[in-house]
BATORPA-39840 format. One record per atom (N, C-alpha, C, CB): residue number from 1; atom name; x, y, z. Coordinates in nm, 3 decimals, padded with zeros to 5 digits. Each point is the difference from the previous one (the first is absolute). Glycine has a CB too. Example, Ala and Ser with C-alpha at 12.3 -4.5 7.8 and 13.67 -1.06 7.14 Angstrom:
BEGIN
+-----+-------+---------+---------+---------+
: num : atome :      xx :      yy :      zz :
+-----+-------+---------+---------+---------+
:   1 :     N :  01.319 : -00.569 :  00.780 :
:   1 :    CA : -00.089 :  00.119 :  00.000 :
:   1 :     C :  00.090 :  00.120 :  00.000 :
:   1 :    CB : -00.189 : -00.117 :  00.125 :
:   2 :     N :  00.154 :  00.222 : -00.197 :
:   2 :    CA :  00.082 :  00.119 :  00.006 :
:   2 :     C : -00.077 :  00.109 :  00.073 :
:   2 :    CB :  00.118 : -00.063 : -00.215 :
+-----+-------+---------+---------+---------+
This chain:
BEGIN
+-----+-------+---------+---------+---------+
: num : atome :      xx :      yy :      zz :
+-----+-------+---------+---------+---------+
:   1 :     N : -02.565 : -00.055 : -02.012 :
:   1 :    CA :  00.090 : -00.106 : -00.042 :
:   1 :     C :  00.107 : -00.018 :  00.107 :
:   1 :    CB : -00.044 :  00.050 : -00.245 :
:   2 :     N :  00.105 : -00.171 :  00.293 :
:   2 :    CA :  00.083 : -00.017 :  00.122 :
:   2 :     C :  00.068 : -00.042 : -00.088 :
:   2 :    CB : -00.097 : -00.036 :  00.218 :
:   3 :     N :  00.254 :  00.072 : -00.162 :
:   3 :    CA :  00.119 : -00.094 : -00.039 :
:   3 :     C :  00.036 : -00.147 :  00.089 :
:   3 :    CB :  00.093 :  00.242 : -00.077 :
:   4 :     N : -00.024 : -00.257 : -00.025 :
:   4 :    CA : -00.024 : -00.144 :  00.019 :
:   4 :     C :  00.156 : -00.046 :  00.073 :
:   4 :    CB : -00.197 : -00.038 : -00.240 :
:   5 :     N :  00.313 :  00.120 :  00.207 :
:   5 :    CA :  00.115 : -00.017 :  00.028 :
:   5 :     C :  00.086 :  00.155 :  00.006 :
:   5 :    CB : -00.041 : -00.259 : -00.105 :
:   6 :     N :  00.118 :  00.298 :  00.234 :
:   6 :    CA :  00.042 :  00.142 :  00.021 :
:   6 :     C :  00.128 : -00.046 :  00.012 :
:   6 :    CB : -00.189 :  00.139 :  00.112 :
:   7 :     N :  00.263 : -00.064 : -00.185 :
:   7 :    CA :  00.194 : -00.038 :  00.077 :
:   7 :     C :  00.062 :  00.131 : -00.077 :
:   7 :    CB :  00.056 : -00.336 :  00.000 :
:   8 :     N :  00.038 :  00.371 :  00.072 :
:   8 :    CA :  00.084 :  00.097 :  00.050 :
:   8 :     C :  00.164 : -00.040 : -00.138 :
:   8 :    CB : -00.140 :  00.003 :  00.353 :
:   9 :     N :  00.125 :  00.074 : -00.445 :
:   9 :    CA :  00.124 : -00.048 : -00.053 :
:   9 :     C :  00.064 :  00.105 : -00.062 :
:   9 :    CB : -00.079 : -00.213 : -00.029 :
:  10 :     N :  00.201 :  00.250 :  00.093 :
:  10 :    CA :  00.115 :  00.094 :  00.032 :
:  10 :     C : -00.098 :  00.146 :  00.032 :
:  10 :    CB :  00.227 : -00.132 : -00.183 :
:  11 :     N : -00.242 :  00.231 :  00.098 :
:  11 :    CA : -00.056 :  00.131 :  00.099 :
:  11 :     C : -00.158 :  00.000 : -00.073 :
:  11 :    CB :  00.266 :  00.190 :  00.049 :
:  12 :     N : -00.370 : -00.325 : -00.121 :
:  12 :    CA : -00.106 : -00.024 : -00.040 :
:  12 :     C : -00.087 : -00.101 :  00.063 :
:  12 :    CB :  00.106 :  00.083 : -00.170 :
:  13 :     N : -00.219 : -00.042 :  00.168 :
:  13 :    CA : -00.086 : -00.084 :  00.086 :
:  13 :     C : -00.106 : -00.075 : -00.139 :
:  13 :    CB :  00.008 :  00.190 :  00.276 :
:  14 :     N :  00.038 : -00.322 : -00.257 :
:  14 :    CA : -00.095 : -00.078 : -00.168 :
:  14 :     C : -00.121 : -00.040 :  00.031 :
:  14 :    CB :  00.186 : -00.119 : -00.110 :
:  15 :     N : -00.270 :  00.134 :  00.071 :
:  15 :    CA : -00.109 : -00.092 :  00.077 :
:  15 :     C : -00.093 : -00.045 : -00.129 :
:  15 :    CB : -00.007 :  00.141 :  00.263 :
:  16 :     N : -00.023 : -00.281 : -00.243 :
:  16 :    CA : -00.072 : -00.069 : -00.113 :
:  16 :     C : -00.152 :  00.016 :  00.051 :
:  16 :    CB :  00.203 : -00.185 : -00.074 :
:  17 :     N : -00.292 :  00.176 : -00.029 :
:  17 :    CA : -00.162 :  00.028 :  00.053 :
:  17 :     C : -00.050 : -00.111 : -00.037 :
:  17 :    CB : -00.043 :  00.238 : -00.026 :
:  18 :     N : -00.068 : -00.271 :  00.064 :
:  18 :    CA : -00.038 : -00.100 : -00.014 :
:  18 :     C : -00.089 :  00.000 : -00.176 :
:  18 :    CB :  00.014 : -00.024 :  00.314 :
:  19 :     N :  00.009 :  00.097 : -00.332 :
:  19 :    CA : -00.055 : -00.030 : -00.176 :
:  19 :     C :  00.139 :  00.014 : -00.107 :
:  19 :    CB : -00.279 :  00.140 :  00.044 :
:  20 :     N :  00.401 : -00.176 :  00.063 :
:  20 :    CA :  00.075 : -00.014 : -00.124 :
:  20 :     C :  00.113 :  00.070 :  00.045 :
:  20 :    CB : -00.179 : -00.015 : -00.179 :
:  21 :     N :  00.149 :  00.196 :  00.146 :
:  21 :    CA :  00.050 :  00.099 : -00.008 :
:  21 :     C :  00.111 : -00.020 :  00.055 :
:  21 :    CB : -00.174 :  00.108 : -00.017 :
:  22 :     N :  00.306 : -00.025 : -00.016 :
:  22 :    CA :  00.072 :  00.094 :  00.143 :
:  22 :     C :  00.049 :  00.090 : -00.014 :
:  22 :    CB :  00.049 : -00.132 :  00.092 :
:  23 :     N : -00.034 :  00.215 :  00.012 :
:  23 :    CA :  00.055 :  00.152 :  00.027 :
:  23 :     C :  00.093 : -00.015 :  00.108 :
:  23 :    CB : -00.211 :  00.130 : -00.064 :
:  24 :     N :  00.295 : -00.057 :  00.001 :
:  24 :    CA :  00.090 :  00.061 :  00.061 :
:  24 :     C : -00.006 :  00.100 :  00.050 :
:  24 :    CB :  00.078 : -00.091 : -00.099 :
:  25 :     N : -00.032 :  00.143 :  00.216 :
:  25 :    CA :  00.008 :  00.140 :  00.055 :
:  25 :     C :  00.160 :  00.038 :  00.036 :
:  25 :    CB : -00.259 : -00.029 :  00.104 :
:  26 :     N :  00.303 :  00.136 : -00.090 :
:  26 :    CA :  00.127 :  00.033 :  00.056 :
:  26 :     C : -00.069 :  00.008 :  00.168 :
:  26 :    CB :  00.149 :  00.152 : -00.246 :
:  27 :     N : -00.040 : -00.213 :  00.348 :
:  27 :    CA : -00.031 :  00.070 :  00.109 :
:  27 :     C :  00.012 :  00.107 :  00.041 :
:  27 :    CB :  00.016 : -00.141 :  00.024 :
:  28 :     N :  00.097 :  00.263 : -00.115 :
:  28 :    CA : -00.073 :  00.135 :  00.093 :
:  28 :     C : -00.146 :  00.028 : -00.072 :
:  28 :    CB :  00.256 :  00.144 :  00.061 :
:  29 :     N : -00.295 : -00.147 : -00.170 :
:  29 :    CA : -00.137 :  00.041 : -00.062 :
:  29 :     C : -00.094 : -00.067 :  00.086 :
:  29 :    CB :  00.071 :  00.025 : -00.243 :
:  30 :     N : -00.051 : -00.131 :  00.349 :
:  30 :    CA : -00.100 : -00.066 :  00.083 :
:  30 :     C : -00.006 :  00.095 :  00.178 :
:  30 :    CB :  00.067 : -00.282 : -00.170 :
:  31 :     N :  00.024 :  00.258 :  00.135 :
:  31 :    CA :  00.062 :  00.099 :  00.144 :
:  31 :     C : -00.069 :  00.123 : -00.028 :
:  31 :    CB :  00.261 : -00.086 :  00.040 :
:  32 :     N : -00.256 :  00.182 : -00.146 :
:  32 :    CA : -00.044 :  00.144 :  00.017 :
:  32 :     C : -00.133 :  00.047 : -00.064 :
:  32 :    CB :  00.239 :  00.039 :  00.010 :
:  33 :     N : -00.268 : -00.191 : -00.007 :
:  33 :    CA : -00.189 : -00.043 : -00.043 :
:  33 :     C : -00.062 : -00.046 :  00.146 :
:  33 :    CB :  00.035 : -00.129 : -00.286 :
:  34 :     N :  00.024 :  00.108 :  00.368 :
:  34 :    CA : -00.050 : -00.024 :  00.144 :
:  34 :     C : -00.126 :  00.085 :  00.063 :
:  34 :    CB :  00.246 : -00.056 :  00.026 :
:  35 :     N : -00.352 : -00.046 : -00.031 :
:  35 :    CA : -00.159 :  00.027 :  00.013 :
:  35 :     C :  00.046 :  00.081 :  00.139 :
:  35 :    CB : -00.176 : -00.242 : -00.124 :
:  36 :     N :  00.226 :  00.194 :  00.214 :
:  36 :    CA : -00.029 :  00.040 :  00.163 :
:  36 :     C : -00.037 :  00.147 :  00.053 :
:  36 :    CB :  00.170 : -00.178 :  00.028 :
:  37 :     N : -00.261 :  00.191 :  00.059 :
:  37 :    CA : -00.026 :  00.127 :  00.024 :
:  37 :     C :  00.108 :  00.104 :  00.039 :
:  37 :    CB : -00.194 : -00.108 :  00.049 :
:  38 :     N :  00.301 :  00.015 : -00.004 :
:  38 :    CA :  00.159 :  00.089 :  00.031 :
:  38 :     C :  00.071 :  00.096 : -00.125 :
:  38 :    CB :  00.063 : -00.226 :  00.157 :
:  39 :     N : -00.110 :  00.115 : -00.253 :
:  39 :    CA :  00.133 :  00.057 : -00.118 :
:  39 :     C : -00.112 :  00.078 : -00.084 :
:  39 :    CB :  00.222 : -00.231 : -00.034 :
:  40 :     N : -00.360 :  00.175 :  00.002 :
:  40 :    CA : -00.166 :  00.088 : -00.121 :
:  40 :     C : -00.065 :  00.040 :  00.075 :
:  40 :    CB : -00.061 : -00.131 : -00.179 :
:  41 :     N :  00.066 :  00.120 :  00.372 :
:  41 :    CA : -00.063 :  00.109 :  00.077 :
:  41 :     C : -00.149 : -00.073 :  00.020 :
:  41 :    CB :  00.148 :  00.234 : -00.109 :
:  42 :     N : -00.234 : -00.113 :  00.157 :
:  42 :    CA : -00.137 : -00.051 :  00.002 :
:  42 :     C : -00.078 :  00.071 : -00.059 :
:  42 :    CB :  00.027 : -00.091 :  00.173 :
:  43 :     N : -00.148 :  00.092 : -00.187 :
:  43 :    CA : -00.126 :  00.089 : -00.043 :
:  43 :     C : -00.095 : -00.032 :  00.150 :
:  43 :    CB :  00.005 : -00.035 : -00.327 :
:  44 :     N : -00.059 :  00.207 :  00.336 :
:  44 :    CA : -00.088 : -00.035 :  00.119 :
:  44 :     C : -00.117 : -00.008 : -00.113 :
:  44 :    CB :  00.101 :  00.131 :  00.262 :
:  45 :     N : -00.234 : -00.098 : -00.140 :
:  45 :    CA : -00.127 :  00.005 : -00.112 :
:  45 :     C : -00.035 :  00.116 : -00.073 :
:  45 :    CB : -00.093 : -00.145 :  00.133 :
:  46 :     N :  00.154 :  00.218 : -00.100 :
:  46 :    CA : -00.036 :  00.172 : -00.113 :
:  46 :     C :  00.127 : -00.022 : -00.097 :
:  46 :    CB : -00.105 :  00.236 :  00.207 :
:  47 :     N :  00.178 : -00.324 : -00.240 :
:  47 :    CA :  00.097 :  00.008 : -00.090 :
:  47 :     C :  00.164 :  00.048 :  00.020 :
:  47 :    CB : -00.223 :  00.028 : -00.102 :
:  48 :     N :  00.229 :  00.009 :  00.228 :
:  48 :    CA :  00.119 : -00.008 : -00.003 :
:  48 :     C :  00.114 : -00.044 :  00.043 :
:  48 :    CB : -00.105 :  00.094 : -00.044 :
:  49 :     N :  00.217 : -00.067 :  00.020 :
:  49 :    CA :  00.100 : -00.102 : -00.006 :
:  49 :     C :  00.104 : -00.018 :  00.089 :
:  49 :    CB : -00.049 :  00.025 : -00.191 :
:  50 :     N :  00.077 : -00.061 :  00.283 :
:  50 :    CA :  00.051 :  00.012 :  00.140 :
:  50 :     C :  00.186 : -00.108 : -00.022 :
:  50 :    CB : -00.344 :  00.015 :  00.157 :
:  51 :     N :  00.439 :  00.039 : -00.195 :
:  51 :    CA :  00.092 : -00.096 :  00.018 :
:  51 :     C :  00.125 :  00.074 :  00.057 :
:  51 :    CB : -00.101 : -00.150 : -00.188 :
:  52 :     N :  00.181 :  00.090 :  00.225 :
:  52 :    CA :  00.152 : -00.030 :  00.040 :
:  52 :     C :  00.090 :  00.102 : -00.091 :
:  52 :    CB : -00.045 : -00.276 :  00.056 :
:  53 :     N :  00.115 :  00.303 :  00.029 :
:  53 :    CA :  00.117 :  00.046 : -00.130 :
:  53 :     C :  00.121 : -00.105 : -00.068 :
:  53 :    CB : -00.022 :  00.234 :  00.135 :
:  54 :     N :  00.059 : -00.232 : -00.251 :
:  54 :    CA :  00.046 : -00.052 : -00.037 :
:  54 :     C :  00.103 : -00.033 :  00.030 :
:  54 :    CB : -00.117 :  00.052 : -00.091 :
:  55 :     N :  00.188 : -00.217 :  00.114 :
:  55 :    CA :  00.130 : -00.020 :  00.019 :
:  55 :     C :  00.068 : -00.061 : -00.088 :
:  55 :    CB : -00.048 :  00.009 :  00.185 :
:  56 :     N :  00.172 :  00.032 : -00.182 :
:  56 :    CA :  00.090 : -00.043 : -00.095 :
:  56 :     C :  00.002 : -00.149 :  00.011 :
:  56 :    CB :  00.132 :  00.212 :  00.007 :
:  57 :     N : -00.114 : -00.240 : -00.169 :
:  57 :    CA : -00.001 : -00.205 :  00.010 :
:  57 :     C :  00.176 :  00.000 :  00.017 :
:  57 :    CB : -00.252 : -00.126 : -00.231 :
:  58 :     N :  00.295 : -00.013 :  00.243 :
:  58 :    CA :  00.172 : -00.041 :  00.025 :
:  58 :     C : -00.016 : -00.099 : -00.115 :
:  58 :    CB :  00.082 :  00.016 :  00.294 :
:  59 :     N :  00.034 : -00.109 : -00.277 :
:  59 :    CA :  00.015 : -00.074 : -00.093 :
:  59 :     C : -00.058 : -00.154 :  00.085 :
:  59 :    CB :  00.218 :  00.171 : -00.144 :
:  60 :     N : -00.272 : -00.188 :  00.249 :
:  60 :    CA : -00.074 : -00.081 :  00.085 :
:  60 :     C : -00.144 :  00.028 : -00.054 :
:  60 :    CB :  00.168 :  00.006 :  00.213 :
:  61 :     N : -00.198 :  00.092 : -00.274 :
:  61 :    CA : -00.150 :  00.013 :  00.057 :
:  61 :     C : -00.086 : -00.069 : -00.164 :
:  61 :    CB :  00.036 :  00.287 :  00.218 :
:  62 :     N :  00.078 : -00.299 : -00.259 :
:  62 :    CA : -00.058 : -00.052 : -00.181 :
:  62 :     C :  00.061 : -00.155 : -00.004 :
:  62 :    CB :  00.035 :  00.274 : -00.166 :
:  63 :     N :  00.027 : -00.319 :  00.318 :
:  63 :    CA :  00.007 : -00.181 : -00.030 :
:  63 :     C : -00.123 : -00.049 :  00.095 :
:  63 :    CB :  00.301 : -00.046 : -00.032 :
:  64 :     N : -00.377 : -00.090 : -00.005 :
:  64 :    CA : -00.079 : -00.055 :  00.088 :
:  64 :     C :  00.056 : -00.056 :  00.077 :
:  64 :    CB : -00.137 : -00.009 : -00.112 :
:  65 :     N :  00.099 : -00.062 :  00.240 :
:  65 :    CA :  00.062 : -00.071 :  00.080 :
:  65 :     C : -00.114 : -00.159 : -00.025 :
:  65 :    CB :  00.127 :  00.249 :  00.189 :
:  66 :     N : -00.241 : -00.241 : -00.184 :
:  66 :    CA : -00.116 : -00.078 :  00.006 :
:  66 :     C : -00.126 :  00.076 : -00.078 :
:  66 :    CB :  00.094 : -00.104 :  00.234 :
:  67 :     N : -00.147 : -00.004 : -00.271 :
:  67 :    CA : -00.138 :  00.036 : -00.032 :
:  67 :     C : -00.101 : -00.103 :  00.068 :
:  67 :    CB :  00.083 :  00.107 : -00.228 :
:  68 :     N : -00.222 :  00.023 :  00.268 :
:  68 :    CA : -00.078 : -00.123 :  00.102 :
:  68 :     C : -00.121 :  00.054 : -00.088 :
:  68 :    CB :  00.112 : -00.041 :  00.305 :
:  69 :     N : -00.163 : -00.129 : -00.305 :
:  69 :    CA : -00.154 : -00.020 : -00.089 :
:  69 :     C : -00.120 :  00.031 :  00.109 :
:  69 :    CB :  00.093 : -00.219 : -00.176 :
:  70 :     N : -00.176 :  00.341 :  00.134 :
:  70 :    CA : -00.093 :  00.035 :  00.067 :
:  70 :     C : -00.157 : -00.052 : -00.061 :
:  70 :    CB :  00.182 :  00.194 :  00.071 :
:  71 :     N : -00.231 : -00.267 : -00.012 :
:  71 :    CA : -00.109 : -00.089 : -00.016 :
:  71 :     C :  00.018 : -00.041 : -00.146 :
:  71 :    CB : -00.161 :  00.106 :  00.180 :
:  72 :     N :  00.041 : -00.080 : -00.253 :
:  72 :    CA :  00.027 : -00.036 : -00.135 :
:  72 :     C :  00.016 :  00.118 : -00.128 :
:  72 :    CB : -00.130 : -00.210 :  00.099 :
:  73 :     N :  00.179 :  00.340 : -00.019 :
:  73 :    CA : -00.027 :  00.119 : -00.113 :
:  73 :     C :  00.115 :  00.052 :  00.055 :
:  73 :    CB : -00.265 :  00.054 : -00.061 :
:  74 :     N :  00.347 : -00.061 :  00.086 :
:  74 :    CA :  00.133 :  00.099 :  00.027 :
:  74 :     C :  00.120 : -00.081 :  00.076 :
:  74 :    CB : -00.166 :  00.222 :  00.030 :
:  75 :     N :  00.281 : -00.116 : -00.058 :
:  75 :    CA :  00.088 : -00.036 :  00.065 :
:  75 :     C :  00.070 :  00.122 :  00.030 :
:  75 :    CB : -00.006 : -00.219 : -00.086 :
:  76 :     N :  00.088 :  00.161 :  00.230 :
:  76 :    CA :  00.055 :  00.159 :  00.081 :
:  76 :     C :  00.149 : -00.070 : -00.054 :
:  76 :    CB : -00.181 :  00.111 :  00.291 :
:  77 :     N :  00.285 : -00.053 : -00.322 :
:  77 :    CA :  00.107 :  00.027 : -00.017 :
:  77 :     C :  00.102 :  00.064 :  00.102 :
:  77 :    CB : -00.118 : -00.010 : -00.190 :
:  78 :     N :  00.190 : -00.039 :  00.244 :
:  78 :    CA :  00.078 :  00.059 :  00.144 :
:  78 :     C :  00.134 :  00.000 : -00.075 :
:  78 :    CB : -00.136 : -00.113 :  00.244 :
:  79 :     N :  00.171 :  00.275 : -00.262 :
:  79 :    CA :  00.117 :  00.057 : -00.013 :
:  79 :     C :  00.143 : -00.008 :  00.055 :
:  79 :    CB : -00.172 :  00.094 : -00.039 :
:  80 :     N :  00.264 : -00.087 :  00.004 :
:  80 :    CA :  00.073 : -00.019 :  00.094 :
:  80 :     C :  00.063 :  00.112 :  00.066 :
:  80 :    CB :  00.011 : -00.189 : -00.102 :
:  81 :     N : -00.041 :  00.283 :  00.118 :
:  81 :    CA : -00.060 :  00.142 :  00.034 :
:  81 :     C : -00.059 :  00.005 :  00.154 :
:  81 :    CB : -00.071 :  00.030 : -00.266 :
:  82 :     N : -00.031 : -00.125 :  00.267 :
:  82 :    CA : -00.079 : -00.030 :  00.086 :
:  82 :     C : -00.188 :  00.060 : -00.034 :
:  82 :    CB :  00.268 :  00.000 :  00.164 :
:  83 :     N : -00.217 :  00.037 : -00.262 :
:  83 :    CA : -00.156 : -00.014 : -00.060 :
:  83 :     C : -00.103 : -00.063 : -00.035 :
:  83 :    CB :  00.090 :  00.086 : -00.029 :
:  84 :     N : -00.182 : -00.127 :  00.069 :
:  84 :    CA : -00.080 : -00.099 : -00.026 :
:  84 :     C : -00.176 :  00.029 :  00.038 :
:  84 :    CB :  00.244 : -00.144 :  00.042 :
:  85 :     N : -00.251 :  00.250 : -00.085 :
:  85 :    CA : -00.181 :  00.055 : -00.008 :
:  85 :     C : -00.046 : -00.023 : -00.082 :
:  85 :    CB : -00.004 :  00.151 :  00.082 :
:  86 :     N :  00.034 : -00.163 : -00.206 :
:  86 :    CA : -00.060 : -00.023 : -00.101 :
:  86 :     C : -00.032 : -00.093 : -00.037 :
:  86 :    CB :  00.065 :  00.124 : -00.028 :
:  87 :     N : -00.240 : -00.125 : -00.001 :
:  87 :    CA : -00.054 : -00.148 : -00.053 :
:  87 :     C : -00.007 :  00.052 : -00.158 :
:  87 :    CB : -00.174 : -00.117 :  00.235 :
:  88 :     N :  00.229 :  00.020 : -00.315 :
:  88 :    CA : -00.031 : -00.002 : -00.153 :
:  88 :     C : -00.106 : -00.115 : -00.005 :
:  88 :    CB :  00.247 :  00.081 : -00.098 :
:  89 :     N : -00.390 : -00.012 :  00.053 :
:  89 :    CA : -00.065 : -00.109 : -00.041 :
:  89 :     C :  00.031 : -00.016 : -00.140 :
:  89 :    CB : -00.171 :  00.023 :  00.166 :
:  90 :     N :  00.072 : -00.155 : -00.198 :
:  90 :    CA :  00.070 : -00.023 : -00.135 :
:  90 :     C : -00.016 :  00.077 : -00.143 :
:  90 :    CB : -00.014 : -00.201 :  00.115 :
:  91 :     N : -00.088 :  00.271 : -00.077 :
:  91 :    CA : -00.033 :  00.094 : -00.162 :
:  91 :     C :  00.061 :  00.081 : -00.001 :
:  91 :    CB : -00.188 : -00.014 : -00.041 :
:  92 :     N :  00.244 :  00.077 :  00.199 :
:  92 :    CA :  00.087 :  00.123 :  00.020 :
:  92 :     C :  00.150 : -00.033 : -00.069 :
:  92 :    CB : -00.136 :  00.069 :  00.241 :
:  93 :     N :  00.190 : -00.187 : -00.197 :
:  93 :    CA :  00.116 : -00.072 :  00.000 :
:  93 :     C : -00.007 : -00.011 : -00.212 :
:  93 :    CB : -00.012 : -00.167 :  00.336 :
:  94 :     N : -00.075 :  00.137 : -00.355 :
:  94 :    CA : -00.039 : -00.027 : -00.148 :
:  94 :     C :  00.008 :  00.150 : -00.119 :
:  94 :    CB : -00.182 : -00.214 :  00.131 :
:  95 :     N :  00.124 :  00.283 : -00.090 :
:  95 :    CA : -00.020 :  00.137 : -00.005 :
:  95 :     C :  00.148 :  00.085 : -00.037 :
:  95 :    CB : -00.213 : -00.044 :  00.184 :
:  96 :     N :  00.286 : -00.002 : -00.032 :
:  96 :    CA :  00.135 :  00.055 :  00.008 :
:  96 :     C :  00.114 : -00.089 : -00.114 :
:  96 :    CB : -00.066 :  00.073 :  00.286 :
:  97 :     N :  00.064 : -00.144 : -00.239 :
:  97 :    CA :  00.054 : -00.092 : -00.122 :
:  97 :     C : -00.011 :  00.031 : -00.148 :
:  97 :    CB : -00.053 : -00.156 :  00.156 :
:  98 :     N : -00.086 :  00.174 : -00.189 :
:  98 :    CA : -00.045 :  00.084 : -00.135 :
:  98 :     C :  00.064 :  00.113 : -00.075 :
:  98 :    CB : -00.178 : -00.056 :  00.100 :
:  99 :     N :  00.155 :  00.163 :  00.029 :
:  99 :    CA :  00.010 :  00.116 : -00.051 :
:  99 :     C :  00.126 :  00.045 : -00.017 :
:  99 :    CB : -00.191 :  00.033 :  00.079 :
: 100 :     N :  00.219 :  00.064 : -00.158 :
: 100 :    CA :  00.148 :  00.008 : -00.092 :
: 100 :     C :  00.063 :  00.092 :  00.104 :
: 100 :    CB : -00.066 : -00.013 : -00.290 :
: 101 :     N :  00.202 : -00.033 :  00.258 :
: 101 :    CA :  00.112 :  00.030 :  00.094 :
: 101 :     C : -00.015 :  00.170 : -00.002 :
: 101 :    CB :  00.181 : -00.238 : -00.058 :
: 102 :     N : -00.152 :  00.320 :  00.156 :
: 102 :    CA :  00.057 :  00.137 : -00.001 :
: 102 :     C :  00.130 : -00.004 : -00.037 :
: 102 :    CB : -00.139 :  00.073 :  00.161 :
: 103 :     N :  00.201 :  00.058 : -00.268 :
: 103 :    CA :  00.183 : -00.015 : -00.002 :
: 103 :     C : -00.019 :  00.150 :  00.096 :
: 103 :    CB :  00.139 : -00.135 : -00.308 :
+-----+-------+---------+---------+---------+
C-alpha cells in the first residue's frame, strides 16, 4: 500500500494511504526504527551480524529536514543530524507506524 500524502507536523510524521487510512508516527519512534545498515547493522551469509557502535541521538537527530521519494516503494528521510541512509519502504514505514509505542 503507498501513501498517498507525507507531512511533517510538529515532532509527527502523518501520512494518508491510499485506501483511506492514516498513521501517525512520532519522529523519534521513526528515527530509532531506522532500517540502515549503520544504525540494524548487517547480516553476512552464515548469519551474522556485523554493526557500528552505538551513537548517541541529539535533539537534531529526531527533526526531518526533507523527505525524498524513492521510486515507487520508499522514502529516505534526511535528518537534520545529517542522517540520511535510511530507505523506509512502504510496508516497513506502515509496519512502524502500526506497531505500539515502547514506554
Amino acid at each position: 500500500m503507498n501513501p498517498t500524502d507525507i507531512q511533517i507536523i510538529a515532532e509527527e510524521m502523518a501520512i494518508k494511504w491510499e485506501n483511506g487510512d492514516e498513521s501517525f508516527v512520532s519522529l523519534a519512534k521513526l528515527r530509532k526504527a531506522c532500517p540502515c545498515a549503520g544504525c540494524k547493522g548487517e547480516m553476512d551469509v552464515m548469519g551474522n551480524l556485523y554493526k557500528g557502535p552505538d551513537r548517541p541521538y541529539k535533539l537534531s537527530s529526531f527533526r526531518i529536514q526533507s523527505i525524498k521519494y524513492i521510486g515507487g516503494y520508499a522514502i529516505q528521510p534526511m535528518w537534520e543530524d545529517g542522517h540520511s541512509t535510511g530507505l523506509f519502504a512502504y510496508d516497513y514505514l506502515r509496519a512502524v507506524a502500526d506497531s505500539p509505542d515502547k514506554e
